[in-house]
C-alpha atoms as a printed R data frame, in Angstrom:
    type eleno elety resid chain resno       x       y       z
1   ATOM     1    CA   UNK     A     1  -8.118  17.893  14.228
2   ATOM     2    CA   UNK     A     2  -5.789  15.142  12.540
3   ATOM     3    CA   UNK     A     3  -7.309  13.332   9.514
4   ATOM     4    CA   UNK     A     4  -8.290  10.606   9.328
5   ATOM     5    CA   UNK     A     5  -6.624   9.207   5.965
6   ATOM     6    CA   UNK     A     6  -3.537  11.113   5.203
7   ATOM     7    CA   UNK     A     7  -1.522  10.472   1.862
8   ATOM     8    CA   UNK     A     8   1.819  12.665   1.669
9   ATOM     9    CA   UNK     A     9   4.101  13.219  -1.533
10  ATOM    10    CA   UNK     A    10   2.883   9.826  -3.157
11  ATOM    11    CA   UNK     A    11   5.019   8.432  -6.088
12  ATOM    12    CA   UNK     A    12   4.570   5.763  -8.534
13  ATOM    13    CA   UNK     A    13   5.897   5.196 -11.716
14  ATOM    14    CA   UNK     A    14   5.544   1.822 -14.245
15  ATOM    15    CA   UNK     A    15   9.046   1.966 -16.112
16  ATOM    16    CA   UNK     A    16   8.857   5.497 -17.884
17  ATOM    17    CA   UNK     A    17   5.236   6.121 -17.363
18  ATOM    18    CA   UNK     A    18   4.687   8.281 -14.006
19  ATOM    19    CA   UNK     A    19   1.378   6.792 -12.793
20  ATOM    20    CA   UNK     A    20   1.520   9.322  -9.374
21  ATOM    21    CA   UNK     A    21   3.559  12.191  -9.337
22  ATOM    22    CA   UNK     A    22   3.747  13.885  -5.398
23  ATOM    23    CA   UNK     A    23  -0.062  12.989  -4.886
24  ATOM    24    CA   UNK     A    24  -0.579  14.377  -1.113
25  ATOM    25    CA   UNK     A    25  -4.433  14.358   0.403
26  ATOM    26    CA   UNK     A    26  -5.825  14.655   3.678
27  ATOM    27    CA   UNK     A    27  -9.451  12.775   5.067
28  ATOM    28    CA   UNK     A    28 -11.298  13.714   7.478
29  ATOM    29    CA   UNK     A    29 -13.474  11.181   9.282
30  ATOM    30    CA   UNK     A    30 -17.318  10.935   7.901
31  ATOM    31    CA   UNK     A    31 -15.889  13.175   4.557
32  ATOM    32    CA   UNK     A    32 -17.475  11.766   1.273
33  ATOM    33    CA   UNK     A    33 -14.774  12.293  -1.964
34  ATOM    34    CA   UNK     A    34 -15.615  12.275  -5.089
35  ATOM    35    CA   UNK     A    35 -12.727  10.841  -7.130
36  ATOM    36    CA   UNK     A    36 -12.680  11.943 -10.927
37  ATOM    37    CA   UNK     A    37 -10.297  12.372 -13.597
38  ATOM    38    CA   UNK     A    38  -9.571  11.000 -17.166
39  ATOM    39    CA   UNK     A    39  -8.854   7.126 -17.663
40  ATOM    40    CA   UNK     A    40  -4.871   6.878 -17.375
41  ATOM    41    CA   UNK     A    41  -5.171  10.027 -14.384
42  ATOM    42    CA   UNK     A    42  -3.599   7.896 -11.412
43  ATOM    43    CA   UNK     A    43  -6.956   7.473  -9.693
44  ATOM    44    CA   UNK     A    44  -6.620   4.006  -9.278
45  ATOM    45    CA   UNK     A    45  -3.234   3.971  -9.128
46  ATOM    46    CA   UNK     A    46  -4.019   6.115  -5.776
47  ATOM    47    CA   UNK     A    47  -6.746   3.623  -4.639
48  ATOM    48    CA   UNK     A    48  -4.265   0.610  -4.934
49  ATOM    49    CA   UNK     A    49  -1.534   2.544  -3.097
50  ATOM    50    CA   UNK     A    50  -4.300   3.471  -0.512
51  ATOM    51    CA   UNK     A    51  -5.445   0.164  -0.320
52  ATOM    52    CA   UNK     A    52  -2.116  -1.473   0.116
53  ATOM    53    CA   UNK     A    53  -2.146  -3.471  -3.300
54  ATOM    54    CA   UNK     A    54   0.247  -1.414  -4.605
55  ATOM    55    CA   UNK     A    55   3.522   0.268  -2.815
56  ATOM    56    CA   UNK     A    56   4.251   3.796  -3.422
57  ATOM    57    CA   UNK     A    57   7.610   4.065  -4.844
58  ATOM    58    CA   UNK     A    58   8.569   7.329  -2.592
59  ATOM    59    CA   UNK     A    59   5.901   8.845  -0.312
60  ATOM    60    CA   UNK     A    60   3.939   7.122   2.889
61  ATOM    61    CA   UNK     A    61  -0.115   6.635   3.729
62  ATOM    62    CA   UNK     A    62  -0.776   7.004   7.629
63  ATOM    63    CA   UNK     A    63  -4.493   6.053   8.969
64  ATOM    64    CA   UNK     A    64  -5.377   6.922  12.606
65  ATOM    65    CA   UNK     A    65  -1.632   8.170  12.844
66  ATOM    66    CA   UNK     A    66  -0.606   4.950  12.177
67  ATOM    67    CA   UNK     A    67   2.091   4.296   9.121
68  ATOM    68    CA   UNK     A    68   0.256   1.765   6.711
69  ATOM    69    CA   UNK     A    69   2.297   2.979   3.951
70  ATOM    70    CA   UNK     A    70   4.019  -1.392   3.575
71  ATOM    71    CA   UNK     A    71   0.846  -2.927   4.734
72  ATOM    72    CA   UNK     A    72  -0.421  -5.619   2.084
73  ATOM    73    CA   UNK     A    73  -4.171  -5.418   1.610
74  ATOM    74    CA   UNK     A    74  -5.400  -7.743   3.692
75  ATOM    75    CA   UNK     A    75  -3.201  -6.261   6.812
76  ATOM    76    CA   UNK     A    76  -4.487  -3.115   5.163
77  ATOM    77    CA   UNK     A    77  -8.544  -4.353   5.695
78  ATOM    78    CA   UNK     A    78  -7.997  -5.134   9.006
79  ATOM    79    CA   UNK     A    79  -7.475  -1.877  10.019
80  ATOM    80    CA   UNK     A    80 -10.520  -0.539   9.152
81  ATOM    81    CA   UNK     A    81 -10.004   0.412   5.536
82  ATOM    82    CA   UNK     A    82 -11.363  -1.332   2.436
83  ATOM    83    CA   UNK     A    83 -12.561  -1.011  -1.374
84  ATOM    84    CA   UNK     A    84 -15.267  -1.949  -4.013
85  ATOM    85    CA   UNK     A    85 -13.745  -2.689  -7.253
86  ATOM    86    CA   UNK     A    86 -14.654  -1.437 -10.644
87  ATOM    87    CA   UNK     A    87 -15.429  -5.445 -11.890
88  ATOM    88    CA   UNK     A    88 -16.991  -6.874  -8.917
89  ATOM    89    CA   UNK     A    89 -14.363  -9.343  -7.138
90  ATOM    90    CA   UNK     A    90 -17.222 -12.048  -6.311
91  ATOM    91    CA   UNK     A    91 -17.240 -15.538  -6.525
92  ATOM    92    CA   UNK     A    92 -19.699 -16.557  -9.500
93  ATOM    93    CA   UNK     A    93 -20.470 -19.995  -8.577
94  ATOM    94    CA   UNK     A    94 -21.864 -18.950  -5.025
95  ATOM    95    CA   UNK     A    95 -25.378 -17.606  -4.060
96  ATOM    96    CA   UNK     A    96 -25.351 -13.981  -2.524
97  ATOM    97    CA   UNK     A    97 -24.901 -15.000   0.858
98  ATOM    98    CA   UNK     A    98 -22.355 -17.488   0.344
99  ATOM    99    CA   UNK     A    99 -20.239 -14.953  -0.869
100 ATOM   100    CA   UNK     A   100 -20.964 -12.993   2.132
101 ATOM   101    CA   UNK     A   101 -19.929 -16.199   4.349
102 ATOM   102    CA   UNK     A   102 -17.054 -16.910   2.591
103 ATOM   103    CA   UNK     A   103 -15.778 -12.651   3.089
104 ATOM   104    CA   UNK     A   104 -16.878 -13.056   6.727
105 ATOM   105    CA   UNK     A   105 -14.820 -16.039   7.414
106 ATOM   106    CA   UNK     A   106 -11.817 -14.327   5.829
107 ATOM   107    CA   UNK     A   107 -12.295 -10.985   8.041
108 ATOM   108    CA   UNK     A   108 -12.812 -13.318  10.964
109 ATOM   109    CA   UNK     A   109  -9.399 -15.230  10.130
110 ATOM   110    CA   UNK     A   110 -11.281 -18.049  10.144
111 ATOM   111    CA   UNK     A   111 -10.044 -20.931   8.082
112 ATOM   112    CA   UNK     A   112 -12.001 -22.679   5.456
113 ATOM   113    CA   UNK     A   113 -12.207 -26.674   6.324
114 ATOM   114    CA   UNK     A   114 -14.583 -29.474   4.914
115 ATOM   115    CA   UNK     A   115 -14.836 -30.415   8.296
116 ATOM   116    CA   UNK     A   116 -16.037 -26.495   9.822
117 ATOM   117    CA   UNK     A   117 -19.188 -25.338   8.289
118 ATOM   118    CA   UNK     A   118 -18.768 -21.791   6.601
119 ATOM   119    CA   UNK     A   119 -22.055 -21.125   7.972
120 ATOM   120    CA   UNK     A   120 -23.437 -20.615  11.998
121 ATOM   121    CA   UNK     A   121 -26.667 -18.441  13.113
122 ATOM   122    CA   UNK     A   122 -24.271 -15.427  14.082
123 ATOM   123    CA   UNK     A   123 -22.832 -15.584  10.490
124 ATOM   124    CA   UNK     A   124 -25.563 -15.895   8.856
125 ATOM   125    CA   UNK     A   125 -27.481 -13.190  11.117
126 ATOM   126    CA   UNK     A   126 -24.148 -10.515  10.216
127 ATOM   127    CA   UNK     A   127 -24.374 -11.166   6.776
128 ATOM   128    CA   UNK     A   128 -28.529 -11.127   5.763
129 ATOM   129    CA   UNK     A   129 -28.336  -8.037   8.030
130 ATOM   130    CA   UNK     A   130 -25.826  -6.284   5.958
131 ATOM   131    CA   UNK     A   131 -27.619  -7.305   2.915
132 ATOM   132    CA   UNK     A   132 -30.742  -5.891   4.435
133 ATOM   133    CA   UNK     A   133 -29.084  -2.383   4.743
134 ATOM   134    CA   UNK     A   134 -27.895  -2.678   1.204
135 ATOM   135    CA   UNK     A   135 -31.180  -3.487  -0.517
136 ATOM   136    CA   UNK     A   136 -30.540  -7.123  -1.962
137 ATOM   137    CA   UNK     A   137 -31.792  -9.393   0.899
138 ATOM   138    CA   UNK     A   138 -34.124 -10.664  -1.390
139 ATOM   139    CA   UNK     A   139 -31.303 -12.078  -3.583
140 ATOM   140    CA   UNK     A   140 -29.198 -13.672  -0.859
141 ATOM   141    CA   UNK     A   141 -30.007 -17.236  -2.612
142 ATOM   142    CA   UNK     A   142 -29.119 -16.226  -6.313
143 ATOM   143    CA   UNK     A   143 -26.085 -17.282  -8.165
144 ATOM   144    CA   UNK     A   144 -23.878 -14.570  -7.931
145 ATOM   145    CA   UNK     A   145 -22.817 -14.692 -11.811
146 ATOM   146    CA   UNK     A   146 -26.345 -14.888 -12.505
147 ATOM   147    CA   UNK     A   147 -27.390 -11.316 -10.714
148 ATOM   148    CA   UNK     A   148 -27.867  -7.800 -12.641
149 ATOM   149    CA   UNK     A   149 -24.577  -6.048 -12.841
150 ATOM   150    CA   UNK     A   150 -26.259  -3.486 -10.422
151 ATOM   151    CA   UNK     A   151 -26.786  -5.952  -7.792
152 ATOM   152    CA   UNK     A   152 -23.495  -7.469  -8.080
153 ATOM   153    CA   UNK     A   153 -21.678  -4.048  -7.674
154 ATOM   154    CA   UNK     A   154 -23.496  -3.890  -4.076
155 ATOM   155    CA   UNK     A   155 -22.641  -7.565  -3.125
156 ATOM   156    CA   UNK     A   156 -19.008  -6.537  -3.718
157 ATOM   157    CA   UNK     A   157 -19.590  -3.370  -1.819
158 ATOM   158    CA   UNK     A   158 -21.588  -5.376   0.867
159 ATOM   159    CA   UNK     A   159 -18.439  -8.265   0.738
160 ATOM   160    CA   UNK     A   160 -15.936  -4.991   1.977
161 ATOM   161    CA   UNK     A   161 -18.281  -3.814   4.541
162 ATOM   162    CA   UNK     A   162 -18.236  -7.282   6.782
163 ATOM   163    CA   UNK     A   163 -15.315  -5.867   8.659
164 ATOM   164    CA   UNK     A   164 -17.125  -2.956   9.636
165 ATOM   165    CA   UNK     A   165 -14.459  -0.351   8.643
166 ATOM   166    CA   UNK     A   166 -14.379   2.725   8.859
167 ATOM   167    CA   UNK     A   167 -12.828   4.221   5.138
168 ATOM   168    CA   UNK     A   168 -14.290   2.554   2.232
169 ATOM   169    CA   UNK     A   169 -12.852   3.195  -1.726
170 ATOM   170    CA   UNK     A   170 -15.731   2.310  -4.334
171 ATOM   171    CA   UNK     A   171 -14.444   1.924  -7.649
172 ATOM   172    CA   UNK     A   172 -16.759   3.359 -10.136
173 ATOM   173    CA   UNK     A   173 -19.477   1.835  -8.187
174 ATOM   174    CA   UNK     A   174 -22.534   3.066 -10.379
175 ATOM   175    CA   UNK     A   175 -20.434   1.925 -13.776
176 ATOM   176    CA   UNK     A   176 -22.446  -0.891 -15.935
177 ATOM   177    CA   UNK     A   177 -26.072   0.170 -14.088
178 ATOM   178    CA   UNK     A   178 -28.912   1.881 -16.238
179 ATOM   179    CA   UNK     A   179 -29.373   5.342 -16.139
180 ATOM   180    CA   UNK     A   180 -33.239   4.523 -14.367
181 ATOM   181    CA   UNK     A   181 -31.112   2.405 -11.470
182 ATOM   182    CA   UNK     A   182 -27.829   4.504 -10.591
183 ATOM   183    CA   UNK     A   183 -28.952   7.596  -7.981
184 ATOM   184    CA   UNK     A   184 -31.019   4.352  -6.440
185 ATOM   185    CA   UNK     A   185 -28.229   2.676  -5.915
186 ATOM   186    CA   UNK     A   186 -25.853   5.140  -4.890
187 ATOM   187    CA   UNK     A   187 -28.812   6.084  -2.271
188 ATOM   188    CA   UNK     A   188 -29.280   2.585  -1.193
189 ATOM   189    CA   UNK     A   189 -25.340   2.465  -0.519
190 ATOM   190    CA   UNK     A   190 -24.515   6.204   0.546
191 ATOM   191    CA   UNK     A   191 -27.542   5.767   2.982
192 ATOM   192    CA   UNK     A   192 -26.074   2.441   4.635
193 ATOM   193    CA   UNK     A   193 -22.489   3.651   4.996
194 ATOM   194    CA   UNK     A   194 -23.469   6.575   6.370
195 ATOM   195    CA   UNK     A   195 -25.492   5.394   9.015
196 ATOM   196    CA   UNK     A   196 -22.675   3.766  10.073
197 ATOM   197    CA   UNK     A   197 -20.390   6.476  10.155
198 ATOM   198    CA   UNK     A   198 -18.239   5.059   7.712
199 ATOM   199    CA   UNK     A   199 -15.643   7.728   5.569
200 ATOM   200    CA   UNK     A   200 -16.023   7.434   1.582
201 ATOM   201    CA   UNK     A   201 -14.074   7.830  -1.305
202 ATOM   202    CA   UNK     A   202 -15.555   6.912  -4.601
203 ATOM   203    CA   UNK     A   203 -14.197   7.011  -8.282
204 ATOM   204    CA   UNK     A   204 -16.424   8.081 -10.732
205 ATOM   205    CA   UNK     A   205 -17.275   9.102 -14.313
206 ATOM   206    CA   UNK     A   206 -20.340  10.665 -14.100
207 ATOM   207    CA   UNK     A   207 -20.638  14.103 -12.999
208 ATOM   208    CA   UNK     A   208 -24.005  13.771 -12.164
209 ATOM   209    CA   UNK     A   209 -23.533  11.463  -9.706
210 ATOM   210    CA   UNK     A   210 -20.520  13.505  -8.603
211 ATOM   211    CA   UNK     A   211 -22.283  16.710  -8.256
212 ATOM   212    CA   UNK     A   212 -24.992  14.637  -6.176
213 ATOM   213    CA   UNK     A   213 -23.332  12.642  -3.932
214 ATOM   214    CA   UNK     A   214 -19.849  14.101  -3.042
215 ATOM   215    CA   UNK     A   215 -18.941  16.744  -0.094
216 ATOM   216    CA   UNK     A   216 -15.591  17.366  -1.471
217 ATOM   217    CA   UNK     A   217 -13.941  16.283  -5.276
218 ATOM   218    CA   UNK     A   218 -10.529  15.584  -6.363
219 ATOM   219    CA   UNK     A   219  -9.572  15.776 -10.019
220 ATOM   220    CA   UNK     A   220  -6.312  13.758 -10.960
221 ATOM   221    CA   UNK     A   221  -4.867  14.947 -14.368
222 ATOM   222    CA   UNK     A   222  -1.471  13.114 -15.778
223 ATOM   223    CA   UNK     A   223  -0.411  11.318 -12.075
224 ATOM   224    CA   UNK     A   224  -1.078  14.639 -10.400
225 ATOM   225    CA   UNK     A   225  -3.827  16.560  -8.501
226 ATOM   226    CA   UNK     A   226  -5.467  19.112 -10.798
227 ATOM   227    CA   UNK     A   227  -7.907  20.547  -8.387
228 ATOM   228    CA   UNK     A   228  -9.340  19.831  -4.549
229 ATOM   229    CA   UNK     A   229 -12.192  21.266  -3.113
230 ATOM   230    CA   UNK     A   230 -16.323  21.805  -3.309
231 ATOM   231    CA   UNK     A   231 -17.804  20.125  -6.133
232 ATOM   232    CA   UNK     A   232 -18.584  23.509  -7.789
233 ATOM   233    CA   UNK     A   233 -15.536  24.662  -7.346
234 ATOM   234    CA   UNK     A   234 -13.780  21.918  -8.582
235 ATOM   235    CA   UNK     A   235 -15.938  21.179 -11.608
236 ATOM   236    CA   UNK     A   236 -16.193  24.844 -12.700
237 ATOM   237    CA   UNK     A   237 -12.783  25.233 -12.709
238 ATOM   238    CA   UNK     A   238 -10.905  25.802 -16.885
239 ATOM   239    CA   UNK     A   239  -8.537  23.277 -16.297
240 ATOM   240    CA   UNK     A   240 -10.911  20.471 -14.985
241 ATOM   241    CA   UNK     A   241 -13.744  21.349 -17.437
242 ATOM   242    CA   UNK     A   242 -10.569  21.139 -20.206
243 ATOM   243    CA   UNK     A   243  -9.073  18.180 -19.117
244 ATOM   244    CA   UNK     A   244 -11.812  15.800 -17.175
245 ATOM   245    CA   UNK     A   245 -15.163  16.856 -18.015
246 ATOM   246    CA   UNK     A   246 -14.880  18.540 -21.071
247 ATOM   247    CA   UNK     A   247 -16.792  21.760 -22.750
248 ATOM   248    CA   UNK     A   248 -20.151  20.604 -21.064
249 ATOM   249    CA   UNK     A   249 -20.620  17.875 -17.740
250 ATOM   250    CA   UNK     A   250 -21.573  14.448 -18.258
251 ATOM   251    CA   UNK     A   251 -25.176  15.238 -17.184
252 ATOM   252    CA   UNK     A   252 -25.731  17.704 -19.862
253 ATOM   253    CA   UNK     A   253 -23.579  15.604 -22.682
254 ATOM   254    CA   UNK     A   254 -23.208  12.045 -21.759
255 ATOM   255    CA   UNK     A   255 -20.193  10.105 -23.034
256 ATOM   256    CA   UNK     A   256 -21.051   6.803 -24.495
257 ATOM   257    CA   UNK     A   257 -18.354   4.586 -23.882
258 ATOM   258    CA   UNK     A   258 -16.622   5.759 -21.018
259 ATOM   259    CA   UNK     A   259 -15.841   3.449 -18.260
């Protein structure tokens, strides 16, 4: 079966600094991949190039057989693929479901105008019903700048998923939560993705979240691809437990500091 999400010979460089160096990977539709690796490793690099805010400098991205490789990122959303970012991208000044208005309206194409009201009952019913599935209905009339970093990181997540698509990239979505709120908010969004079918790729620095949540892991070392494969696999392996995780995993030794 074709992938889904296929990445081949992928390079990037910023001046002399190689930021991707022949990065090729392969998706399969429903997969969940766990993206780790060392600040500085290319994994963002790799999300941005995926996600069609950067341009690889040799290399090309194809989704449903389709070349997407030039594709900015909103032509890029629109065909079914989107991302989370590391600092939530939300608009501070706006309650929850404003912000989910105003990302509906720009999946819709729908243009902004004093004169057209940003909200209507189907709106409205599409966004409190994705913030229903992601567990923070009950903050859709907050402030946005005003909301727990934990609930923020799902409004962003929530603000990719009103185009319904069908690959999501969450950047570090479980950095700046507490320890006592993380697995129940990687639940909370790995259970409402998945009922909808949707193929994930997440970067993150905790193993134990890693180990928990991720069918397959990928381990980016200097630009390049250290190791692919089952999370055991991956994160027993001497050159990952050298380079990424260290002498002992996260969950055993956590790393204070680390974003």
């Amino acid at each position: 079966m074709a992938p889904l999400l296929e990445a081949r010979s992928l390079c990037k460089a910023f001046g002399a600094v190689t930021a991707a160096d022949n990065i090729s990977v392969a998706v399969a539709e429903r997969e969940v991949v766990g993206i780790i690796g060392a600040n500085g490793a290319g994994k963002t690099t790799f999300v941005n190039m995926v996600t069609g805010y950067l341009k690889p400098d040799t290399g090309s991205i194809s989704y449903q057989g389709r070349d997407i490789t030039r594709l900015g990122p909103r032509a890029t959303a629109r065909t079914g693929i989107c991302r989370s970012f590391q600092i939530p991208q939300t608009f501070a000044r706006f309650t929850v479901l404003d912000n989910m208005l105003v990302a509906l309206n720009v999946a819709r194409k729908r243009d902004l105008f004093f004169w057209r009201p940003a909200h209507d009952a189907e709106l409205d019913a599409v966004a409190q019903g994705l913030l229903a599935g992601l567990g923070i209905s009950g903050h859709r009339d907050q402030i946005a700048g005003t909301l727990p970093q934990g609930v923020r990181k799902i409004l962003d997540i929530a603000m990719a998923m009103v185009s319904a698509p069908k690959v999501i990239l969450l950047d570090e979505p479980t950095s700046g939560i507490s320890t006592d709120e993380k697995h129940a908010a990687m639940d909370t969004v790995m259970n409402a993705l998945g009922e909808r079918g949707v193929t994930i790729l997440f970067v993150e620095h905790d193993m134990e979240i890693v180990e928990r949540y991720a069918g397959r892991v990928i381990a980016f070392y200097d630009g390049r691809i250290l190791a692919d494969g089952a999370p055991a696999q991956v994160l027993s392996d001497a050159d990952v437990r050298r380079y990424v995780v260290g002498g002992e995993l996260h969950r055993r030794q956590p790393r204070k500091g680390v974003a």
